[in-house]
N, C-alpha and C positions, 0 to 999 in steps of 0.2 A: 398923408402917408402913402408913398406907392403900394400896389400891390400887383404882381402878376396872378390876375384873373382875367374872365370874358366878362359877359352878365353876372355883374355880383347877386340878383337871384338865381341867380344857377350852383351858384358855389359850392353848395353842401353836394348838388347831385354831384359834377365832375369832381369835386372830391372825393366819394366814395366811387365811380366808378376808373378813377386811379387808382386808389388804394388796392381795391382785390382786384385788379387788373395785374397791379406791381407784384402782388403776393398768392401764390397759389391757394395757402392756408385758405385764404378767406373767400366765401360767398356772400350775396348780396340780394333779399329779398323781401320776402312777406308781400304781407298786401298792402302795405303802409309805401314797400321799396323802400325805407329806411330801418333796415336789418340788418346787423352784417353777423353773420355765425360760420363755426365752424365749415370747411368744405368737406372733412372727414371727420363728422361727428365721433363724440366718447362712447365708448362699450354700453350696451343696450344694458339696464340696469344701477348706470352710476348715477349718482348724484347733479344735477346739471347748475351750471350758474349763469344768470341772467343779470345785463348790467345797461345803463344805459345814460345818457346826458345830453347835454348841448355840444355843436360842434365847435372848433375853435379851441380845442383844446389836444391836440395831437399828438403823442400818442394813445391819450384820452381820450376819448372810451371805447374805441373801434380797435386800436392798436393791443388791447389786451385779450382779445380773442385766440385763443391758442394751446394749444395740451398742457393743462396745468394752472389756468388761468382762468378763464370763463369760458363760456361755450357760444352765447351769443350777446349782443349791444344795440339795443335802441336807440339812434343818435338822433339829435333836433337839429332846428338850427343852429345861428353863432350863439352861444350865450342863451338861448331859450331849453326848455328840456325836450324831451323827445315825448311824442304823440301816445295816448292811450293805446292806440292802435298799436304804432311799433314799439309799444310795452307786450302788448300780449304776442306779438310776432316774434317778438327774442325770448319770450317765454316757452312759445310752442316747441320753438326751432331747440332750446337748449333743453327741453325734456327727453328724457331717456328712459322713462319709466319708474323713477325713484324718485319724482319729485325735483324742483327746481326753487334753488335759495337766489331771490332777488336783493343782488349787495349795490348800491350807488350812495349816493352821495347826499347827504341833509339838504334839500331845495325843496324849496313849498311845490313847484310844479311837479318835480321829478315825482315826490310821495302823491301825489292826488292823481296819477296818470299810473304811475305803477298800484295803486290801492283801486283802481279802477279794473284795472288787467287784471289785477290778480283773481277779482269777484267772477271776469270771465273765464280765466282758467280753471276755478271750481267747478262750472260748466260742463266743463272738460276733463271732468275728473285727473286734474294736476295738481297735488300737492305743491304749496310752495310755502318761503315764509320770508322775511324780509331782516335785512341788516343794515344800518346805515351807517356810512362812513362819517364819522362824526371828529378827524383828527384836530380842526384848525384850533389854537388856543387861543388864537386872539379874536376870535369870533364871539366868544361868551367867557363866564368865570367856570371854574372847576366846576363849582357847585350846580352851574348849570350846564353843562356836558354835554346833554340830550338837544340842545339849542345850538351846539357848534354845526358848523359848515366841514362836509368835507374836502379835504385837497389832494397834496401828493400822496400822502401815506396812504389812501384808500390804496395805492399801486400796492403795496406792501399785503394791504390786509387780501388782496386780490390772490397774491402768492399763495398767502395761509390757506386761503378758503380751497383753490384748486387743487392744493396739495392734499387734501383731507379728503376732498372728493376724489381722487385717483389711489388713495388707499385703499377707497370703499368706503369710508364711513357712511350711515343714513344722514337721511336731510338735517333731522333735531343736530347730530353730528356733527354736517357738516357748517351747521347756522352758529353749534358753540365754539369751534375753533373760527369762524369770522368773528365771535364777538370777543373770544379772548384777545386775538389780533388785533382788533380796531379800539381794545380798551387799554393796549399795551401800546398803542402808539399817537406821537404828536409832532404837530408841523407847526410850524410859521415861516412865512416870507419877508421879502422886502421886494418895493420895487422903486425904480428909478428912473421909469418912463413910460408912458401910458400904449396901447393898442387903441386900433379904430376898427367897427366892425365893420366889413365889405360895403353892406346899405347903410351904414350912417357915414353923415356928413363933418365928423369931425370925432378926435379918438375922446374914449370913454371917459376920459380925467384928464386935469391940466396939475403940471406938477415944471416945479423950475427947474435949469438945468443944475442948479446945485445943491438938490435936494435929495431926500429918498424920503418913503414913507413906510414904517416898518409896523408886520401887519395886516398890509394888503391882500383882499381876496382878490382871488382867480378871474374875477370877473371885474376887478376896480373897485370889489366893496372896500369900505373906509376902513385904514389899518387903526394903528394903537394913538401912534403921532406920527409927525412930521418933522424932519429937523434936515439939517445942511449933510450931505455925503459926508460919509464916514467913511473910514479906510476898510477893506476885507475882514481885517484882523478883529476890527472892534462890530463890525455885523456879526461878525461869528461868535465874536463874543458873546453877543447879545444874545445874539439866537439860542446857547447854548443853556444859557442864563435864565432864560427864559421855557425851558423842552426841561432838564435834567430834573428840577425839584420837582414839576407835574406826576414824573414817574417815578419819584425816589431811587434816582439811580445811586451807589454805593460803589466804594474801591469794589473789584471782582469781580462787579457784574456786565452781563456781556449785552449788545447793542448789535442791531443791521442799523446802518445807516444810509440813507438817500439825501444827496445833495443835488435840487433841482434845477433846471435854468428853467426862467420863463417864457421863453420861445427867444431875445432879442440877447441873452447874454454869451460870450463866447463861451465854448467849453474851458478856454486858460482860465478864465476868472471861476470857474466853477473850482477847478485843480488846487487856484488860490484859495479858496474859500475851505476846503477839503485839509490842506497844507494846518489850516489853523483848528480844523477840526478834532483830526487826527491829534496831534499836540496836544492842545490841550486834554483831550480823553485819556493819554498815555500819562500824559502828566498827573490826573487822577485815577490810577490803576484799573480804568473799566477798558474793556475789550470789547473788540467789535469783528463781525466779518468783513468778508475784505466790501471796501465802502460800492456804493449806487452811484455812480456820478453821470450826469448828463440832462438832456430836456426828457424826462420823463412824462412832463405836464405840464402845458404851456397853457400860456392865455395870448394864442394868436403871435403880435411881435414885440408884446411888452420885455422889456428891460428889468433883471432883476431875478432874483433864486427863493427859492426857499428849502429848510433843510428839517429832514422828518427821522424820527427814530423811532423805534421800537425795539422795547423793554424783552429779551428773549429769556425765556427757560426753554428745558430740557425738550419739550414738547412745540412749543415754537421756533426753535432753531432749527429741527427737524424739520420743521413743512416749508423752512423759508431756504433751506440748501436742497429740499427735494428734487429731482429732475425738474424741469419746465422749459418751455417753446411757446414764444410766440414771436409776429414779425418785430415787436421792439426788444426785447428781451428774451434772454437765454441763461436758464439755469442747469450747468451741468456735473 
């Protein structure tokens, strides 16, 4: 698989220092130098959020630094999690003196490096507490929830939490409207074609060209099955089939929706995918705002979407149309 890079050890560095080169919003530091936080920190006193992961997933986790979103992101490598160190470096950076809710993603490494941080942050007298993004369903069964992986939706749950901290809420506050958020939403994917990281020799899955596997994590973990390409229509199906009884959605009730690419699919085929989502929703009297469509959360140049919902009341519709900014997203 081509890639324009230099030294693919280099890759994460000249990636970050594009990124906050491209984008004023953002700084780049610590003592790790895998930090990227705010450049105009939140009001001395709010609530801060800390988030952090592997790289190779863009606008993932770096791209969601921004007023209303998180405050600062620990990033790793491709696919590995990010460093104890730039755990506690996007902790420093996003305290403001109220404490700081550390939200990512369910990975063995990510929790032992941020549970690591955190012990230093008490140090340091900074309150924190921890949320994990737990959306993917085909990662585990209901019953085991607490064992899912999370994916796109953490973008979602990223919204709620920001939102709640730019009201003011306290940290316990701002950690319960994360955990309503991330218990009120679910994703699955499909993919279609594998990614290669920059230093390996060959991409992460081998899959035929007229196959999909639906399922798929973010990183190539193994989906549900495997079967021959299906049309839009019947992935969306699927997908749907599989997202709506998890949260007992009913005629009247209302939905945010994000339909994702995974870095290699066009935006048209996302609009397709969208085309059948919409429809059917309308067709079963639930409502939604106006939908998410685009790469929100890729895995590098893999091929293939995945599509995340969350379940809203009165109380989460509120923090997910709140104002927000950042350089991938814009809630106005």
């Amino acid at each position: 698989m081509k890639k324009l890079i230099n030294d693919p050890n280099n890759y994460v560095e000249e990636m970050l220092a594009g990124l906050v080169s491209a984008h004023a919003s953002l700084s780049l530091g610590g003592e790790s130098g895998r930090c990227v936080s705010r450049s105009q920190p939140a009001p001395s006193g709010q609530v801060g959020i800390a988030t952090g992961g592997g790289s190779g997933h863009l606008p993932l986790f770096t791209g969601y630094v921004g007023e209303g979103f998180t405050d600062a992101c620990a990033i790793g490598n491709v696919f590995e999690g990010p460093t104890a160190q730039s755990c506690i470096d996007a902790i420093r950076a996003a305290d403001h003196g109220a404490g700081v809710l550390c939200l990512y993603g369910n990975y063995g490494g990510d929790r032992m490096n941020f549970d690591t941080a955190i012990e230093m942050a008490e140090l340091d007298d900074i309150a924190c507490d921890t949320v994990l993004g737990t959306d993917d369903v085909a990662s585990a069964a209901p019953e085991e929830g607490n064992k899912r992986r999370g994916v796109a939706g953490i973008v979602l749950v990223y919204k709620a939490a920001g939102a709640a901290a730019a009201e003011g809420r306290d940290l316990a506050g701002v950690a319960a409207a994360a955990r309503k958020a991330n218990a009120a939403t679910r994703s699955i994917g499909v993919a279609l074609a594998p990614c290669q990281v920059p230093t390996a020799d060959a991409p992460n899955f081998e899959i035929a060209d007229n196959e999909m596997e639906f399922g798929m994590g973010i990183h190539g973990e193994p989906g549900i099955w495997r079967s021959e390409l299906s049309s839009a229509d019947k992935v969306a199906d699927g997908m749907l089939e599989r997202l709506l009884p998890e949260l007992d959605v009913k005629r009247g009730d209302k939905l945010c929706v994000l339909v994702n690419g995974l870095g290699a699919t066009p935006l048209e085929e996302l609009y397709i995918l969208w085309r059948r989502v919409g429809e059917r929703l309308a067709q079963a009297g639930i409502e939604y705002l106006p939908p998410v469509i685009g790469n929100y959360v890729t895995s590098m140049e893999m091929a293939g979407a995945s599509l995340s919902l969350m379940k809203l009341d009165d109380e989460l519709e509120a923090l997910m149309t709140a104002p927000a900014k950042c350089p991938f997203w814009s809630v106005s």
